[in-house]
N, C-alpha and C positions, 0 to 999 in steps of 0.2 A: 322905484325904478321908472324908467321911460318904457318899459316894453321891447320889442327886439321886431326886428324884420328877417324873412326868412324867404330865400330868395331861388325860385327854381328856375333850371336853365334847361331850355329841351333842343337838342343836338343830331341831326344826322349823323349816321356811323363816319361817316366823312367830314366832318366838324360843321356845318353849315344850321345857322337857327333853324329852328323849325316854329316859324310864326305864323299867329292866330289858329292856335288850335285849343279846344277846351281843355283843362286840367282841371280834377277833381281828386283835394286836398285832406288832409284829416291830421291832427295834431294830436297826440295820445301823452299822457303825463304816468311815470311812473317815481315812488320814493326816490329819492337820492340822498345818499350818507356821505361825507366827503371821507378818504380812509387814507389819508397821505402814507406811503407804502414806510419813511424811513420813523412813523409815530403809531407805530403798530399795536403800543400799551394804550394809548388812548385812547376816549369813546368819546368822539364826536356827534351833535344832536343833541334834540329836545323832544324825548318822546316818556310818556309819561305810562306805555305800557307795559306795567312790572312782567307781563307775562310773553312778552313779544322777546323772540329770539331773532341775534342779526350775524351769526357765524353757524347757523344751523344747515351743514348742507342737504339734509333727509327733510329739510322743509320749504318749498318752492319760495319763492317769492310769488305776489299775485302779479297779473297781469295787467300792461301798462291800461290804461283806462283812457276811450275820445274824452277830448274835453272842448276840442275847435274841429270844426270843418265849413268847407266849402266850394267853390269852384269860381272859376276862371278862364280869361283866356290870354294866351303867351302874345305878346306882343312884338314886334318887327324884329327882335333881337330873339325871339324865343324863350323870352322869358316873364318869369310870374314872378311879383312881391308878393309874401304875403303879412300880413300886419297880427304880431302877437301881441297882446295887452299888456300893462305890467301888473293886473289886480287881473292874474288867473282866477277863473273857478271851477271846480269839478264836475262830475256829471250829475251830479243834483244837484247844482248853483252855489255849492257854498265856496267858500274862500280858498285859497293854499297857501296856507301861511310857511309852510316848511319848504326846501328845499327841493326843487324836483330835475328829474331829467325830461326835458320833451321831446320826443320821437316826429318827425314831421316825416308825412308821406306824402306823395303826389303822382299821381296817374294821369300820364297826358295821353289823347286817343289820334293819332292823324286820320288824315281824310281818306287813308284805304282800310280805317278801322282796325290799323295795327297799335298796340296800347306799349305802354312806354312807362316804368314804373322806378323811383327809386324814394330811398328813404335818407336823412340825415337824423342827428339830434345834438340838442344845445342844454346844457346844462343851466336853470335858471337856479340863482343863489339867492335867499331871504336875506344876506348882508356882505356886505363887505371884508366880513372876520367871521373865525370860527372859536370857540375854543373847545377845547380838548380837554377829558378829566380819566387819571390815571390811577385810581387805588391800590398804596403798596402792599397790601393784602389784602386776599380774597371773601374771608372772614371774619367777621369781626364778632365780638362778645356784647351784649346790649348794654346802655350806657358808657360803654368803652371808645375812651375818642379813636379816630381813623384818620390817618395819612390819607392826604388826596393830592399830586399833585396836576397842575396846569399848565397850559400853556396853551398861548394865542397864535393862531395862523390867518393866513390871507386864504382866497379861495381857490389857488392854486397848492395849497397845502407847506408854504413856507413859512416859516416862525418869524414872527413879527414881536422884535423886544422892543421892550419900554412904552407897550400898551397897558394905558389902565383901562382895568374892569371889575365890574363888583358883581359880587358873589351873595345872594342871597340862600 
């Protein structure tokens, strides 16, 4: 990918920019599973931990973790770009290769030291397409073959026919 830009706008209660003033930024990355509500048999992802539960509501999720920060100041229009990369990495430098959501926050301060704080977030996607795998039974017998079916979506969660994909 090209990376994303992420664009804060800081506003009087009366709609008026509020320019050149510092803004201090922070980008937080947590999982994201895409779960298209009408493909509810399928598990979307690639995660290879047999032990990780992802419908378990008696088990939090972790929380989202910094991965960007920095600071700024708003310009004549009252507003801050900020530049997200497209080769994220976590907070111990390594890669993210999966899927994630990114939370951006930003903190702007005016000149009577009243502080001005909001948050959005952008869902960054590992591809273009997802696919889905659905097992028509929950249990299987060893060496017994097993029904699996699939099917490909966009990353908005709509099925995408007459995509080829291979299955290893």
């Amino acid at each position: 990918g090209s990376g994303a830009t992420a664009e804060v706008a800081v506003s009087y209660f009366f709609g008026g920019p509020v320019a050149n003033v510092p803004v201090q930024w922070n980008v937080l990355a947590e999982p994201y599973r895409l779960s298209p509500p009408a493909l509810g048999a399928y598990s979307f992802g690639d995660d290879d931990d047999t032990w990780r539960c992802f419908d378990c509501w008696w088990q939090p999720a972790p929380p989202p973790t910094p991965i960007l920060s920095g600071s700024g100041t708003t310009d004549g229009q009252g507003r801050l770009r900020i530049a997200i990369p497209p080769d994220l990495k976590d907070a111990q430098g390594d890669a993210i290769t999966t899927s994630v959501r990114l939370i951006i926050e930003a903190t702007a301060t005016g000149s009577d030291n009243q502080t001005l704080a909001g948050r959005s977030q952008l869902v960054v996607h590992k591809g273009d397409m997802a696919i889905g795998l659905a097992s028509r039974r929950y249990v299987a017998a060893v060496n017994e073959e097993q029904q699996v079916d699939l099917v490909v979506v966009d990353t908005q969660g709509s099925r995408l026919a007459g995509r080829s994909v291979s299955v290893e």
